[in-house]
N, C-alpha and C positions, 0 to 999 in steps of 0.2 A: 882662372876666375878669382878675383878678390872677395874675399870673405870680409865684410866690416861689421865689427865691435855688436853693433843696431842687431845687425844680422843674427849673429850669432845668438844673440840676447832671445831674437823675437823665435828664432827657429826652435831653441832649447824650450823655450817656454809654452810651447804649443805643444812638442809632442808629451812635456809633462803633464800638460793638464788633458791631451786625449789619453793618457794611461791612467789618471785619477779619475776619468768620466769611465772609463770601462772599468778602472776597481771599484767606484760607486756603483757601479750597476748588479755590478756583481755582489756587494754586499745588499743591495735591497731584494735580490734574486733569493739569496737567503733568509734574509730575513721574512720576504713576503711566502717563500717555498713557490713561486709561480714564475717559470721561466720566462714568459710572455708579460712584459709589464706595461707597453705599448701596442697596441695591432704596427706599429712599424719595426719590432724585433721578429715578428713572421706573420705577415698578411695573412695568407693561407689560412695558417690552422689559427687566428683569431678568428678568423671569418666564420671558418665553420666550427668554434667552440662557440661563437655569438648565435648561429643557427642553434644547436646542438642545447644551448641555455633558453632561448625562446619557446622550445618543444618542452622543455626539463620544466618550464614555467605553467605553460599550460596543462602539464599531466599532473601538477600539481595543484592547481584550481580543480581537476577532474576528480583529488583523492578527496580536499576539501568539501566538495561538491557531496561525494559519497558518503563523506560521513556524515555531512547533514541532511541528507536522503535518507538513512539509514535511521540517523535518528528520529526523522520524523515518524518514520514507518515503524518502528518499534514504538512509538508514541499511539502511531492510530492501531497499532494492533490488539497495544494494551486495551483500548477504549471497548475493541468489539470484542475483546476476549470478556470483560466484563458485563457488554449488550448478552452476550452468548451465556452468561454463567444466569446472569437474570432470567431470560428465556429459560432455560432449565429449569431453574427454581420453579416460574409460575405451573410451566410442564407438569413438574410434580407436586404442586398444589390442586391444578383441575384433576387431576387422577384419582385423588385424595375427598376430593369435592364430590364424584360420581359415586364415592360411597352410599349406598341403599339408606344405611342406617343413618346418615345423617340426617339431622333436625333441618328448619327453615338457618334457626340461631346457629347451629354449626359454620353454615354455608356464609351468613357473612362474616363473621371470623374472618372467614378466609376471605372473603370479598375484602376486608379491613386490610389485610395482608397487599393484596391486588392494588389495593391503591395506592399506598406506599411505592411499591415495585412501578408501578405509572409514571409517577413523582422523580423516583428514581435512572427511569429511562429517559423522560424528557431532560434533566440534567444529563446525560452523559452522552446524548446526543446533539446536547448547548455546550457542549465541554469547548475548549478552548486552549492553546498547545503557547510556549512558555513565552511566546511574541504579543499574546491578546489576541491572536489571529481564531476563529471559529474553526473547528475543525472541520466540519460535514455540511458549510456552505459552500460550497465549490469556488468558483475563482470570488465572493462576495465572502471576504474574511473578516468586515465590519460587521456586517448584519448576521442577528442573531436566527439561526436555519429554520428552529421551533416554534410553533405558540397554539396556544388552544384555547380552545373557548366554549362556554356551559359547564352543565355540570356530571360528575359522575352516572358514568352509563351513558352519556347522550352526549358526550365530549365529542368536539371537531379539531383537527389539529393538521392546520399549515405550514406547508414548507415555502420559507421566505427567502432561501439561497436561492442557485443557479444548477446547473447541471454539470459546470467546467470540472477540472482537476487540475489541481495545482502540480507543476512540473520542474524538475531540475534535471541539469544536460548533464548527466555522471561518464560520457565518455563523446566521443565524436560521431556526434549522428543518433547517438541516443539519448531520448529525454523519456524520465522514468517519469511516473505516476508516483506522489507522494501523499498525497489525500483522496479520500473518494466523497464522489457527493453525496447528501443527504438523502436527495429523493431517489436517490439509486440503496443505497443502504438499507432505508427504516420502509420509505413507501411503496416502492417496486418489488412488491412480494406477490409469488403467485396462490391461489386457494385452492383447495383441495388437496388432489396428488400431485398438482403440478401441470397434469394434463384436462383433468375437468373436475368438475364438483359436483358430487351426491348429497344433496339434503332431501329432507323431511319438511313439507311444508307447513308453517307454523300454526296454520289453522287445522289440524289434521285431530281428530276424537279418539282414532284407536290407540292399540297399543303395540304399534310398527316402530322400530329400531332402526337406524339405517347401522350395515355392517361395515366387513371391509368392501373395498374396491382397489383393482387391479388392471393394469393394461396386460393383454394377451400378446396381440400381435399389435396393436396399434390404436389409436383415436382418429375418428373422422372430423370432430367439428359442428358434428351434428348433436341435435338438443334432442333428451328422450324425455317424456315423462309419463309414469306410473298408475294411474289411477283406477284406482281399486273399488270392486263391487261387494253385493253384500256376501256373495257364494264363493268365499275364496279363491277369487279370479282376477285379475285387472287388465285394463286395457291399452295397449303399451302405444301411444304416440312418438314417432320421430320427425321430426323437421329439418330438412336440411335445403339452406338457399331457400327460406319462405315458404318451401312446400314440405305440406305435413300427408304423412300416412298412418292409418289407424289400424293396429293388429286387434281385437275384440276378444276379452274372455279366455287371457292368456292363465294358465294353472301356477298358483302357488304354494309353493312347500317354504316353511318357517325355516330361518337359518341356510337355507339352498343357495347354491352359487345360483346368479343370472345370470346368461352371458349375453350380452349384447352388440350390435357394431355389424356392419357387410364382414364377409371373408376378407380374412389380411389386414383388417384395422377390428379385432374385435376387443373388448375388453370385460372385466364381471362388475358385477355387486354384489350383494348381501342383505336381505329384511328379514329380522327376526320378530315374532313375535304377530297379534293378530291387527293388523290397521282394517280397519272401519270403513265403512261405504262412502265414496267420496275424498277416503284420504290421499294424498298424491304425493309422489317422490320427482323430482327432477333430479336431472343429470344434464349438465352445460359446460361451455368449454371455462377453463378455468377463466378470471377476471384477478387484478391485483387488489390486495389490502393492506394497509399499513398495520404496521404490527400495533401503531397504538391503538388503533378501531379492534383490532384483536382482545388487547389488555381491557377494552371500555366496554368490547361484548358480555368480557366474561365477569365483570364486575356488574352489568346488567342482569345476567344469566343467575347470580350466587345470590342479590339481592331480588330477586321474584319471589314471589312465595308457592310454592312446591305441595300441592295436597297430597294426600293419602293416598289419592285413586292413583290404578296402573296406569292408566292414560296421559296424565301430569307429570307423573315421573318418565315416559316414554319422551313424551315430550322435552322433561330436561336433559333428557340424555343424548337427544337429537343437536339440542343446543352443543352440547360440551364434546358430542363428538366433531361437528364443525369446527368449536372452539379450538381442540385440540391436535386435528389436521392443519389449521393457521399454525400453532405453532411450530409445529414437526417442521414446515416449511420454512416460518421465519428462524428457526435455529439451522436446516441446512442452507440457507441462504447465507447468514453470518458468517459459518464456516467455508462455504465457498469465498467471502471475503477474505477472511482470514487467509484461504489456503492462497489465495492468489499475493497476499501480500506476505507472505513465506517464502514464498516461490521468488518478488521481486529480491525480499533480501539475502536470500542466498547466490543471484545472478550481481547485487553491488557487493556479497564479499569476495567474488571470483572479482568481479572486477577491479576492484583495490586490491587484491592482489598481484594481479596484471601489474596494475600501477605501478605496484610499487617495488616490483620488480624492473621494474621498467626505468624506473628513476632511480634505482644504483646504477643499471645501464648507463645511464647518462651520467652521472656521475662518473663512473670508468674512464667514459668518451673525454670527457673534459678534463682531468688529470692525465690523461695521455697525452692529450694536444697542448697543454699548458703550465702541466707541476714539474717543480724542477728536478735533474737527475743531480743530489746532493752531493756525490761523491766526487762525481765531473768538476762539479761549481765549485766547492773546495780545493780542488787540485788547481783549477784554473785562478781562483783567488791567490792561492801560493804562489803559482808562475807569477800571476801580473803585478803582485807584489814587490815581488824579486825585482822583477824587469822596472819596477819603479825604482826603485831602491836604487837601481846598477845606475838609470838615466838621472838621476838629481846627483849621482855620487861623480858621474862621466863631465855634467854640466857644470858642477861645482869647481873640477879641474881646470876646466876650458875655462873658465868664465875666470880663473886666476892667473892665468895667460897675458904675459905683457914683457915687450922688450927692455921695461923697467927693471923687470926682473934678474935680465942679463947683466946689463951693465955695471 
């Protein structure tokens, strides 16, 4: 086979420059530390370092996700921790108000007090989180949740959100609750114990107390009410589904548990004190109140004027016991907020940390399939070096090759 000159030329100069395209490669191999710098130096495990990155992507919009889950949620906790400290406050204000010795003037003091703390509630139930967004309108984060309207004591107060919750997907398939609505918050509170309500009817002369009350075994649903003769006796009515029955001339003892209810749903009460011919107590299943109609009772309740007589005083005390049953309620209501938004953020710090254990995982997976092994790549840079070195040193001989030479 004859070899010519052309030949020789084109053949030498080809394998030199495939032994500089493999020592460039191998210098950016280094340089970059990623053995993989094409999907055509191994299909395979580009493929699956490209899946393995698209997961590693998404579990990190998930940790994203959580943290501003979290934060928001630490944001409404603050809010009701502060509904909550308020609520206490007023708590131990009417407690303070049911004192005997206070004056008319004492009592609105504290009514002064009350209305502040009103003021103060509907602010932080307009409150607003660091977007502009309302907190406690439900998915309506423009519009503002609260508004009232008249005046002290006889305030009305509207909720102008929706009932949604605002949500974020903190992992796959789960989407947390990160606000709660307004009229589930401040408006949906139950009266009484939770299960019915005992009052004293406002029109009543004596001087009847209502006490505690208590579930035994249960509540029926059925409405009873009280009504008292002149001979310390009253006549107990129950209604249940429209139909009433009348017990007559039932015996009273002052401060005595009542028990009332069929076997199996029975529950008590409590009247102390003597109520008058014609006074009457109900007991109903509970109904809800918003805690501001609560806050606008008791500011009603402080600013009446309170005579001397036992009977007016009975009377306010009937108020403030009511009064201060709403709040017992609207304070464990709050903390049932609170506790259930405790509870989410403890399940987004398990789950960030899932995560984010999860994403050095993946991290792992793709320096396995793709970081270079530097010690290899170095030794191989050495060889292919050499092996250059020897072909331009081999080519340089040959390519000075000529029968000129001879001659």
């Amino acid at each position: 086979m004859r070899i010519s000159t052309s030949m020789m030329f084109e053949t030498g100069t080809q394998n030199m420059l495939q032994l500089q395209t493999g020592l460039y490669k191998l210098q950016n191999q280094l340089s970059t530390g990623r053995r993989i710098l094409t999907p055509a130096d191994d299909p395979v495990a580009a493929a699956q370092a490209l899946v393995i990155r698209q997961r590693q992507s998404i579990n990190t919009q998930f940790i994203d996700n959580q943290g501003n889950a979290e934060s928001q949620l630490a944001s409404l906790e603050s809010r009701l921790a502060g509904v909550g400290d308020l609520i206490q406050a007023v708590k131990t204000r009417a407690v303070e108000a049911g004192n005997g010795a206070y004056s008319d003037s004492d009592r609105r003091t504290i009514s002064a007090e009350i209305r502040e703390r009103f003021d103060e509630l509907v602010g932080l139930a307009n409150s607003s989180d660091a977007m502009g967004n309302y907190v406690f309108s439900g998915f309506r984060g423009d519009t503002q949740p609260f508004s009232t309207t008249g005046a002290a004591g006889s305030r009305t107060t509207a909720y102008d959100g929706d009932d949604g919750k605002r949500q974020l997907q903190v992992e796959t398939g789960r989407f947390m609750d990160v606000t709660e609505s307004g009229r589930d918050v401040f408006m949906n509170i139950p009266q009484g114990n939770g299960q019915f309500m005992f009052k004293a009817d406002s029109a009543n002369t004596g001087t009847g107390v209502v006490g505690a009350s208590s579930l035994i075994t249960g509540y029926d649903d059925s409405s009873y009410q009280l009504k008292f003769n002149a001979n310390s006796t009253y006549d107990l009515t129950v209604t249940t589904n429209g139909v009433s029955t009348v017990t007559a001339g039932v015996g009273y003892t002052s401060g005595a548990d009542i028990t009332l209810g069929p076997v199996g749903q029975q529950f008590k009460i409590s009247i102390s004190g003597t109520p008058a011919a014609n006074d009457t107590f109900e007991i109903e299943p509970a109904t809800n109140q918003d805690i501001f109609k609560t806050l606008d009772n008791m500011i009603k309740a402080l600013e009446g004027n309170v005579s001397s007589s036992a009977a007016s005083r009975a009377a306010f005390q009937n108020q403030m016991t009511g009064i201060g049953e709403s709040l017992d309620q609207a304070l464990d209501h709050i903390l049932t907020k609170q506790t259930s938004i405790g509870a989410r953020r403890i399940e987004l710090q398990s789950l960030t940390d899932v995560a984010t254990d999860l994403n050095i995982q993946y991290k792992q997976d793709i320096s396995k399939l793709q970081d270079l092994d530097y010690t290899e790549a170095i030794s191989d840079l050495t060889n292919q070096k050499m092996v250059l070195e020897a072909a331009q040193l081999s080519f340089k001989q040959v390519s000075q090759l000529s029968l000129f030479n001879f001659l």
